[in-house]
KEDREN-131077 format. One line per field, with one value per atom (N, C-alpha, C): atom name; residue in one letter; z, x, y. Coordinates in steps of 0.02 Angstrom, whole numbers. Layout:
KEDREN-131077
atomo <- [CA:...];
residuo <- [A:...];
pz <- [Z:...];
px <- [X:...];
py <- [Y:...];
This chain:
KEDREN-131077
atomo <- [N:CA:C:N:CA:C:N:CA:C:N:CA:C:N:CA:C:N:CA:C:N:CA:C:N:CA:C:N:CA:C:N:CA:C:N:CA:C:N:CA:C:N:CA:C:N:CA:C:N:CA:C:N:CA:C:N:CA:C:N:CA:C:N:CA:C:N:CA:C:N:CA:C:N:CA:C:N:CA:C:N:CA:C:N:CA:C:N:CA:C:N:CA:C:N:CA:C:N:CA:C:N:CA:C:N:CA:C:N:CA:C:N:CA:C:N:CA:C:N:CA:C:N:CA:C:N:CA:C:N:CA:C:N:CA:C:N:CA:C:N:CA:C:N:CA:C:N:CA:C:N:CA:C:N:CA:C:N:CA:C:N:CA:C:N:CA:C:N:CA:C:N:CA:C:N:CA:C:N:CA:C:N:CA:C:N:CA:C:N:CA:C:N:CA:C:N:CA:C:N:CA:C:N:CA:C:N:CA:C:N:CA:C:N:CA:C:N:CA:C:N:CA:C:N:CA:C:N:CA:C:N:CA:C:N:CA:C:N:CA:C:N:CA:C:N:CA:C:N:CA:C:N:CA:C:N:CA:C:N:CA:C:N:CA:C:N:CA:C:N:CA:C:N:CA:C:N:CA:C:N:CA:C:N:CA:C:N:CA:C:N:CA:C:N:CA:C:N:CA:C:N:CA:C:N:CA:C:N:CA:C:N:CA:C:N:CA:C:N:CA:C:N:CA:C:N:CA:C:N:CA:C:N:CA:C:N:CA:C:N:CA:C:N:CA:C:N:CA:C:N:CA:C:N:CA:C:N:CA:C:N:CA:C:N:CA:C:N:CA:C:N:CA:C:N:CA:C:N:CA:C:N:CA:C:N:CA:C:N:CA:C:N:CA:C:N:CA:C:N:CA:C:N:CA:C:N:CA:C:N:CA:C:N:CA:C:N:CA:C];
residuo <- [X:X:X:X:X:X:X:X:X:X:X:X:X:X:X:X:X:X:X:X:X:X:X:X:X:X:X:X:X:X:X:X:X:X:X:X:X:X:X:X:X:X:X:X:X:X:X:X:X:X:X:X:X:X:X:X:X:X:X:X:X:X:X:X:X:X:X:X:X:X:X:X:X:X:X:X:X:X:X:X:X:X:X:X:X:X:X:X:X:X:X:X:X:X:X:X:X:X:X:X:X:X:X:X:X:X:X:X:X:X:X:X:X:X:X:X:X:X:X:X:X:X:X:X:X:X:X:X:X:X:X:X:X:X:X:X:X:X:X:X:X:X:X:X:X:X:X:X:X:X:X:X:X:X:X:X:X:X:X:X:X:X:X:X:X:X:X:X:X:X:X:X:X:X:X:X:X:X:X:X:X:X:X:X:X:X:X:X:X:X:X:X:X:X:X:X:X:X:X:X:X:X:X:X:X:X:X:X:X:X:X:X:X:X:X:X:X:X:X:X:X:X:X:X:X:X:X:X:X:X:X:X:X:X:X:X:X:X:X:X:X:X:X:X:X:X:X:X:X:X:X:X:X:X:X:X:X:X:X:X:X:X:X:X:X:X:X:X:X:X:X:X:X:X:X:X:X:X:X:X:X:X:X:X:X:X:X:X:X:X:X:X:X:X:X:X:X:X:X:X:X:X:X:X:X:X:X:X:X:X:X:X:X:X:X:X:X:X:X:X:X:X:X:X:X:X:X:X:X:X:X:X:X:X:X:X:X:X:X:X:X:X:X:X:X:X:X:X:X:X:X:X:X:X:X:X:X:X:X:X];
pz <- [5812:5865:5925:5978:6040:6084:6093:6118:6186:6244:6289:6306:6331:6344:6362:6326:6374:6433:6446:6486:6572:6589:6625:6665:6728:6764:6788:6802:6775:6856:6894:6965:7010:7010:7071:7043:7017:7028:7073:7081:7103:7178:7203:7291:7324:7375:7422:7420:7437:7428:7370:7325:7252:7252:7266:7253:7299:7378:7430:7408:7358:7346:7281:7230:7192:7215:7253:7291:7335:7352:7414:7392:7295:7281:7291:7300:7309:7248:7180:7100:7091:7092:7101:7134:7197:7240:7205:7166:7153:7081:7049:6985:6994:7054:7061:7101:7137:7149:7114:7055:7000:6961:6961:6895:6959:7037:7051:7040:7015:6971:6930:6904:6862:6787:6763:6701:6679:6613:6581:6541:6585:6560:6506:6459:6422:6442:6440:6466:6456:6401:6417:6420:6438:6481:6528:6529:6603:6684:6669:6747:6745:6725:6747:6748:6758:6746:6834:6856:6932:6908:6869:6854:6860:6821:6789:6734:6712:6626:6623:6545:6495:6532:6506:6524:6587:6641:6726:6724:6682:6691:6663:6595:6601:6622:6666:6698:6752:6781:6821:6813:6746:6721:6717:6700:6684:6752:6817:6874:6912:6894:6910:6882:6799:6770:6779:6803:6808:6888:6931:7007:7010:6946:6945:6948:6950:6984:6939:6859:6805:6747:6703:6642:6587:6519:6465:6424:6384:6312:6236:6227:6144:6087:6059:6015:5952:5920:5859:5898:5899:5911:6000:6006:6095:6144:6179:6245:6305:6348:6398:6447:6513:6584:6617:6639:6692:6770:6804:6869:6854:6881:6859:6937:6961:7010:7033:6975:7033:7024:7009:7005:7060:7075:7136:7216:7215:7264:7280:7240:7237:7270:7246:7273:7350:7364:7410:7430:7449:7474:7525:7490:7550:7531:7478:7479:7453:7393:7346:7394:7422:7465:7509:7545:7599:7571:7496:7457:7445:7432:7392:7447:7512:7571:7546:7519:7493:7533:7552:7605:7570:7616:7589:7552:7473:7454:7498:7531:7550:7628:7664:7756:7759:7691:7712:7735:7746:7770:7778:7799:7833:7884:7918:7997:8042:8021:8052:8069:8102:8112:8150:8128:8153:8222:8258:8318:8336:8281:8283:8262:8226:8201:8251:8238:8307:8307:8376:8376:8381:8395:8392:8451];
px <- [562:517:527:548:553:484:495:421:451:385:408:402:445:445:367:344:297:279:321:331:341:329:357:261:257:192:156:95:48:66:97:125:69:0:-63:-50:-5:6:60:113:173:143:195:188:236:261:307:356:339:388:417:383:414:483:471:525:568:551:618:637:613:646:696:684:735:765:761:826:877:858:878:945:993:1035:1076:1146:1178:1193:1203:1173:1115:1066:1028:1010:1033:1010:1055:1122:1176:1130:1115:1062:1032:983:919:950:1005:1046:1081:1110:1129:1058:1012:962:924:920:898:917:944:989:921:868:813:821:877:903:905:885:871:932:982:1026:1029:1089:1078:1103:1086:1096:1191:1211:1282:1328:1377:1405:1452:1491:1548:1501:1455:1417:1391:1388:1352:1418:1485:1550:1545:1495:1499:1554:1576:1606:1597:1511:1476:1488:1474:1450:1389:1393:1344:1277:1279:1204:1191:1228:1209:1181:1203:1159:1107:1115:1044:965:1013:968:931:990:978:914:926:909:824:806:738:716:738:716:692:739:704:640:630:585:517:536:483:446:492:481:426:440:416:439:505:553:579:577:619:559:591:545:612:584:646:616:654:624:659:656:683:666:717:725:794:764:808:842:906:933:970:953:980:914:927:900:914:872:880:823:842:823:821:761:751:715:728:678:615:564:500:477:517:527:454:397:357:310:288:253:258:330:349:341:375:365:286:234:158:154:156:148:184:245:273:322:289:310:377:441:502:543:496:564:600:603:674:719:674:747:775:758:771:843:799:853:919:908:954:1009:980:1007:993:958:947:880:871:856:777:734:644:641:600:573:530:468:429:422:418:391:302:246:217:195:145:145:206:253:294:331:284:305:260:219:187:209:192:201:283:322:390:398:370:379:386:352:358:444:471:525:581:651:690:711:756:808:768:701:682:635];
py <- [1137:1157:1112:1134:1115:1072:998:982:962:928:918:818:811:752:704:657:644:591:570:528:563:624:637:635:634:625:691:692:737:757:807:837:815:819:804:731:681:613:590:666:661:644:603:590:580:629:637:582:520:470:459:458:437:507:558:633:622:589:554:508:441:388:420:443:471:511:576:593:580:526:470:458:430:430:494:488:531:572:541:576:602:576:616:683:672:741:782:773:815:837:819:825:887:880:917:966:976:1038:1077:1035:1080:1119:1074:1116:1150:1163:1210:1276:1285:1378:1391:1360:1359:1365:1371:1370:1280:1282:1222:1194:1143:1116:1061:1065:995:939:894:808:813:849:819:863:881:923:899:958:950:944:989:1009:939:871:820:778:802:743:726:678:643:573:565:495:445:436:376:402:306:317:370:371:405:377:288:246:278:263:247:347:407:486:444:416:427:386:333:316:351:398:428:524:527:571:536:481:449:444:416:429:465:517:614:612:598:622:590:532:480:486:523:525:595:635:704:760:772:804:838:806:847:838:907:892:878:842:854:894:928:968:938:928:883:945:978:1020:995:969:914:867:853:799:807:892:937:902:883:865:922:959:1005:948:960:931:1017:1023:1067:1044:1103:1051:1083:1047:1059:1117:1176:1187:1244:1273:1307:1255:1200:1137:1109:1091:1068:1118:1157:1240:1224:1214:1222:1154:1123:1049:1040:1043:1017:1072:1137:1199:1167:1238:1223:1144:1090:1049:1062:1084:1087:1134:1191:1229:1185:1142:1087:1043:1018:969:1012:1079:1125:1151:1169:1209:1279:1302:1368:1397:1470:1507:1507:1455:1483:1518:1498:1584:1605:1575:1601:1575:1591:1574:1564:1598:1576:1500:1461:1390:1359:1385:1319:1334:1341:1321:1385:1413:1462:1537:1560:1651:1627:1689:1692:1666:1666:1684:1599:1544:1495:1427:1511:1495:1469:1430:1425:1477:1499:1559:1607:1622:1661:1689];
């Protein structure tokens, strides 16, 4: 049976800086761009070969989780990392698309009626 990590922080604890100071690494942000696809990857894998050690992912993997940014799932001895992404969307509307370069889901609240938009 698949449980969830518990170490990871309760999201209305999460705070803007703590999610810029862990994305701030250049691994990291590459992390949280790969698991924005929303599919729940496992810790080891080709898709995480940035060329660190094993230790230095998973330090990097505890930073995400600890910043708020990722959840783990522990199902026997398989480890999966997902982003914790409509938690986040709710919380801090438009960043992950920001971090990701990927097109708003939504325009409501961020940035006002079109007309407010550039280029426009």
């Amino acid at each position: 049976m698949a449980r969830e990590d518990d170490a990871m922080p309760d999201i209305a604890d999460v705070t803007m800086v703590d999610v810029l100071r862990a994305v701030a690494d250049p691994i990291r942000l590459r992390i949280v761009q790969t698991l924005a696809d929303g599919l729940p990857h496992g810790k080891c894998g080709t898709h995480w070969d940035f060329g660190v050690h094993k230790s230095t992912m998973t330090h990097h993997f505890r930073t995400l989780r600890d910043a708020g940014l990722t959840r783990t799932v522990v199902a026997g001895r398989t480890h999966t990392i997902e982003l914790r992404r409509d938690e986040l969307d709710a919380r801090f509307p438009g960043l992950i698309d920001a971090l990701t370069g990927a097109p708003a889901r939504s325009s409501v609240g961020l940035g006002g009626s079109p007309a407010d938009q550039p280029g426009r």
